[in-house]
C-alpha positions as CSV (number, residue, x, y, z in Angstrom):
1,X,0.0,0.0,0.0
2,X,2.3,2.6,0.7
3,X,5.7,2.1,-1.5
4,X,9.4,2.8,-0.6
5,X,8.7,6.8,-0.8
6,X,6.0,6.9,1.7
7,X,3.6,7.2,-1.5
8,X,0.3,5.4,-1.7
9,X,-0.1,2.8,-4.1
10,X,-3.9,1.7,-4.4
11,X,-3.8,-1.1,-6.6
12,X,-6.5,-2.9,-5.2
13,X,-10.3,-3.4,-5.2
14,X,-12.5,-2.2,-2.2
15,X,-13.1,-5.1,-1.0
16,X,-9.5,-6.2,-1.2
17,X,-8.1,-2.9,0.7
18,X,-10.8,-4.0,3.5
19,X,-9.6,-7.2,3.6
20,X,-5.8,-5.6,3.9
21,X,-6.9,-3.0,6.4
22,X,-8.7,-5.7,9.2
23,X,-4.9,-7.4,8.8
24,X,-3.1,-4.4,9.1
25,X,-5.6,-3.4,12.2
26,X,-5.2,-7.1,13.8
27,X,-1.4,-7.3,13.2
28,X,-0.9,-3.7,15.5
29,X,-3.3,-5.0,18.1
30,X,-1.4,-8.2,18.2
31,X,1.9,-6.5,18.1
32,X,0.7,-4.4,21.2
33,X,-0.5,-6.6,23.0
34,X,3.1,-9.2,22.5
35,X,5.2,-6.0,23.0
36,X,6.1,-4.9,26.0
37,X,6.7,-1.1,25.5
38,X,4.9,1.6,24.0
39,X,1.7,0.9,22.4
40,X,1.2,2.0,18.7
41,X,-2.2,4.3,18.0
42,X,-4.1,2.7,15.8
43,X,-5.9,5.9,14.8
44,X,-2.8,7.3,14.7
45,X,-1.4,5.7,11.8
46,X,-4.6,5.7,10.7
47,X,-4.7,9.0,10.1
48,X,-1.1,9.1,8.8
49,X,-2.3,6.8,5.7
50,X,-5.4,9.1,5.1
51,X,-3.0,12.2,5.0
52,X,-0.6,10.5,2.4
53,X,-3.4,9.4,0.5
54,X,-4.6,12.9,0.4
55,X,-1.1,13.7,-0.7
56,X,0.5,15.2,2.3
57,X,4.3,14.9,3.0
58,X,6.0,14.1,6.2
59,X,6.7,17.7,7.2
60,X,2.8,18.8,6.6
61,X,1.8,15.8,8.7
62,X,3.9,16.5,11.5
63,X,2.9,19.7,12.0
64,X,-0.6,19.3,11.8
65,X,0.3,16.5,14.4
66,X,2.3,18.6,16.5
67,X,5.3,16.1,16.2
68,X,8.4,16.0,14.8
69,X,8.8,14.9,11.1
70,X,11.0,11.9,13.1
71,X,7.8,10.5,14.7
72,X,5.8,10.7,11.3
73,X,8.7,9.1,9.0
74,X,8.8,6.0,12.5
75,X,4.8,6.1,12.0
76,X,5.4,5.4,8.4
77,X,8.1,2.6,8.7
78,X,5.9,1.3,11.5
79,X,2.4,1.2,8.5
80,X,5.4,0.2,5.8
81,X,6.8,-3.0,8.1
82,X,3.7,-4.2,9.1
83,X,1.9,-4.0,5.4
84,X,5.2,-6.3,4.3
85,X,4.5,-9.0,7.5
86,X,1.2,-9.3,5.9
87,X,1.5,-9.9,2.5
């Protein structure tokens, strides 16, 4: 879904990027509930994919976030890591 430059790539049906989603969703509840540190926000990345779908760059996120462009580009590993566990 999201490609080596933090770009969205939507190359799937809907019913397809549902299907994707409820994995990506049940992988970073699993994940957080293994881990024993900091949780991930699910909404969090959530929002981070709807942002660079609506073609938003790291530094616009962030500070609509009120984080550092750091934490957005970890958020985006985090979405890019678990998208490639799952397919």
């Amino acid at each position: 879904l999201i490609n080596s430059m933090g770009k969205v790539d939507k190359h799937y049906s809907d019913i397809e990027y549902r299907e994707l989603m409820e994995k990506f969703d049940s992988r970073v509840k699993k994940e957080n509930k293994e881990g024993g540190g900091k949780k991930t926000d699910l909404k969090e990345l959530h929002y981070v994919m709807d942002k660079l779908v609506e073609g938003y760059n790291q530094s616009e996120i962030a500070k609509e976030m009120g984080v550092t462009q750091n934490c957005i580009y970890k958020k985006i590993l985090r979405i890019k890591n678990t998208f490639n566990r799952i397919l």
